[in-house]
C-alpha positions in Angstrom: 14.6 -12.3 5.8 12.1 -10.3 7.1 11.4 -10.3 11.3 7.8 -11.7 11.9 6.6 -8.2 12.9 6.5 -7.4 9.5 3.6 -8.9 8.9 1.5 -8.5 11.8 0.2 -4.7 11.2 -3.6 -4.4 11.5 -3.2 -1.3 9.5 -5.1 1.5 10.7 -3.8 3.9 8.0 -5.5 1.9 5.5 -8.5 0.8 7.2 -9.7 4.3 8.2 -9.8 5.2 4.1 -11.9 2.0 3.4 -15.9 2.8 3.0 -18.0 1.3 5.2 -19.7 0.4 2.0 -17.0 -1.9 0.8 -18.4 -5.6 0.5 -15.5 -7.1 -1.7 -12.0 -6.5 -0.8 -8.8 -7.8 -2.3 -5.8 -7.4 0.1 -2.6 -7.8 -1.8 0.2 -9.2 0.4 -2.1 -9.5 3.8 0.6 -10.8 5.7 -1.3 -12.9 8.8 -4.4 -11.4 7.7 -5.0 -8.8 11.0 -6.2 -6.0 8.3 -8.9 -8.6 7.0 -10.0 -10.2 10.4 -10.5 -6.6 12.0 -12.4 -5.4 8.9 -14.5 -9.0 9.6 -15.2 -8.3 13.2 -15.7 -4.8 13.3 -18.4 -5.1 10.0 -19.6 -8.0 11.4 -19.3 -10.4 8.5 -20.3 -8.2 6.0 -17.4 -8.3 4.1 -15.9 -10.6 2.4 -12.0 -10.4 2.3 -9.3 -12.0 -0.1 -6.3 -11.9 0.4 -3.0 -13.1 -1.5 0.6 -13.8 -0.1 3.3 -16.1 -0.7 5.5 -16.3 2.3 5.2 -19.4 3.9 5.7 -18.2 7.1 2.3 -16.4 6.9 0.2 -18.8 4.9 -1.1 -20.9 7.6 -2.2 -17.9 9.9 -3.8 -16.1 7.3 -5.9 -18.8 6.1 -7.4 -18.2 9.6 -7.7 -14.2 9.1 -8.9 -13.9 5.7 -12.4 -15.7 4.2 -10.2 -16.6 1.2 -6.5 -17.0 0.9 -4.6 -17.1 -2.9 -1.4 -18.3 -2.8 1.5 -16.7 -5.3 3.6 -14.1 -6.5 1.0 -11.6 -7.8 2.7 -11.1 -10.7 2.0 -13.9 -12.3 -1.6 -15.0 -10.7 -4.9 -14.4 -13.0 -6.6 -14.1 -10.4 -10.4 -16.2 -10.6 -12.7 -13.7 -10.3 -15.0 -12.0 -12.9 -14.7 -8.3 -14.1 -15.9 -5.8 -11.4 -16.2 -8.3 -8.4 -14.5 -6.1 -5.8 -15.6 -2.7 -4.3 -12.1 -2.2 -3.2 -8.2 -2.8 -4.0 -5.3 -3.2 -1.2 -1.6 -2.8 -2.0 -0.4 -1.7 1.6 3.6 -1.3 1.0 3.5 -3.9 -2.1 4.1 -1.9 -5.3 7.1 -1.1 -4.6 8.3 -4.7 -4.7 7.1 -5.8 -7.9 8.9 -5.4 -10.7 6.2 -4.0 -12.6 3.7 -2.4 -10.3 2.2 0.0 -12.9 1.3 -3.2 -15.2 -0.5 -4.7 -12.2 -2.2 -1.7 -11.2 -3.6 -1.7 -14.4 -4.4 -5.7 -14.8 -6.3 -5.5 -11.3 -8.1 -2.8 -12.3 -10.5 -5.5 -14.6 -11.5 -7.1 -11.2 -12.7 -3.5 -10.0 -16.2 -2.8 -10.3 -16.7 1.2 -11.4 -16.5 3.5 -8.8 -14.6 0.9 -6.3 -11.6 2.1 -4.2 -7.7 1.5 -4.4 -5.8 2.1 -1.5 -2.0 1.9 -1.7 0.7 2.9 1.0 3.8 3.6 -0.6 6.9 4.9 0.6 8.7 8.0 -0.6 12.2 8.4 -2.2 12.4 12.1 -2.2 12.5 12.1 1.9 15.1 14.0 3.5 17.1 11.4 4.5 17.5 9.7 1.1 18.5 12.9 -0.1 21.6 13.6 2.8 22.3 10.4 1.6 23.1 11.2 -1.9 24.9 14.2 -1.2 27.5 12.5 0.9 27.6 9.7 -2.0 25.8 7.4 -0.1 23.1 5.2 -1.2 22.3 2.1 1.7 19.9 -0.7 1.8 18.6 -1.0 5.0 16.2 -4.0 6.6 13.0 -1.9 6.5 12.1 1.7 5.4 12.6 3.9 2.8 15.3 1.9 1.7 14.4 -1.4 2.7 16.6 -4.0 0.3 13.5 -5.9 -1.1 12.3 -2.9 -3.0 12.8 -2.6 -6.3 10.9 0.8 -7.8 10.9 3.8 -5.7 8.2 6.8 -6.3 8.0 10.7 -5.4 4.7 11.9 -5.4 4.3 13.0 -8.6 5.4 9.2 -9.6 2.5 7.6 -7.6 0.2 10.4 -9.1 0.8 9.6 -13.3 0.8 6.1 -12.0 -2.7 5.8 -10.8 -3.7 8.1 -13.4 -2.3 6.0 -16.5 -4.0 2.9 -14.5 -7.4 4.5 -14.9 -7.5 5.9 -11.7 -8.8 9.8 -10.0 -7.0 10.0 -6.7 -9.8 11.3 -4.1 -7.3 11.1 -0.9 -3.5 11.7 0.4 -2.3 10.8 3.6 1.5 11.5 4.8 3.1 9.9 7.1 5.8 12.7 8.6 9.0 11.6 10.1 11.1 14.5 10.9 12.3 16.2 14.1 10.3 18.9 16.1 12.9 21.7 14.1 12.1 20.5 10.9 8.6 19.9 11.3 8.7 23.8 13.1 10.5 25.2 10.5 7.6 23.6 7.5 5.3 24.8 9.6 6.6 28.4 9.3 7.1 27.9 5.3 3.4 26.9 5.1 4.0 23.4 4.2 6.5 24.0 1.5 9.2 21.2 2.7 6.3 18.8 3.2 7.5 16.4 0.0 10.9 16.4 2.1 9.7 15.1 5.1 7.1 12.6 4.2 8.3 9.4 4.7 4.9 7.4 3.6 2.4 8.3 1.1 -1.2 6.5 1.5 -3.4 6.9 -1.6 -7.3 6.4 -1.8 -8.5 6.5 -5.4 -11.4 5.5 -7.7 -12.0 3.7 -10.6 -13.5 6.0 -13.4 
């Protein structure tokens, strides 16, 4: 199970890629809601935020956070909406849970008006760790990373890339999230960024729909 903490980001990563234009938002897996009632405050009101989760420890929170709450695994909601409602997609660390995130990228892109935004943090497989792993013949769930146990796909770069692309999207933005030691990060430095697929932990993506 996963500690309450989990849930509770207000996500800054994301919010800082998110248009101050954006009137509709769909937050896949909003947790308590703290992305959606900070986006609320700060724009005062003028957005309107969905959000969808189904962990009943968060349910009753987020009703408070979010203006509308859906309830279920999002793999199997149709969600009520009409065809380009929302300016602006949220998966922050979902894909990677479903068992088909490419086929959902692409079914939520009908709810996506043309031009609107899809912003997705994803965590990458390729980082150095994962690697050490392998090559001491180790491969280890863990409670929260990388290699968090309730992940199911895992994605390099080039991964998240074709799968935005085959799901109609043009990726405007990448954000990494580093975590490496001072050496390490010296040493890419020196090599002009050449080691930075190795050391990124996190990929966040902001793309449009074309």
């Amino acid at each position: 199970m996963k500690e309450t903490s989990y849930y509770e980001s207000e996500r800054e990563d994301i919010i800082t890629l998110i248009p101050y234009d954006v009137r509709r938002l769909l937050d896949v897996g909003c947790g308590f809601g703290l992305m959606g009632k900070r986006l609320r405050k700060e724009r005062n009101d003028n957005i309107e935020v969905v959000g969808i989760d189904n962990e009943e420890r968060v349910i009753n929170i987020a009703r408070n956070n979010v203006g509308e709450l859906i309830i279920g695994d999002v793999e199997d909601l149709k969600l009520p909406f009409e065809q380009g409602y929302f300016d602006c997609l949220v998966y922050g660390d979902i894909l990677e849970h479903l068992k088909n995130p490419w086929k959902l990228l692409k079914d939520h892109a009908y709810y996506l008006k043309k031009g609107g935004y899809c912003i997705a943090s994803i965590p990458n497989i390729s980082h150095y760790s994962i690697i050490k792993g392998l090559l001491n013949n180790k491969w280890q769930y863990t409670s929260s990373g990388v290699m968090d146990g309730t992940h199911l796909r895992f994605f390099t770069l080039d991964g998240i890339r074709d799968m935005f692309r085959d799901a109609g999207y043009a990726i405007e933005e990448e954000k990494r999230y580093i975590r490496a030691s001072k050496s390490k990060r010296f040493l890419n430095k020196i090599l002009g960024g050449r080691l930075n697929y190795l050391l990124t932990e996190q990929y966040i993506i902001r793309a449009r729909f074309d």
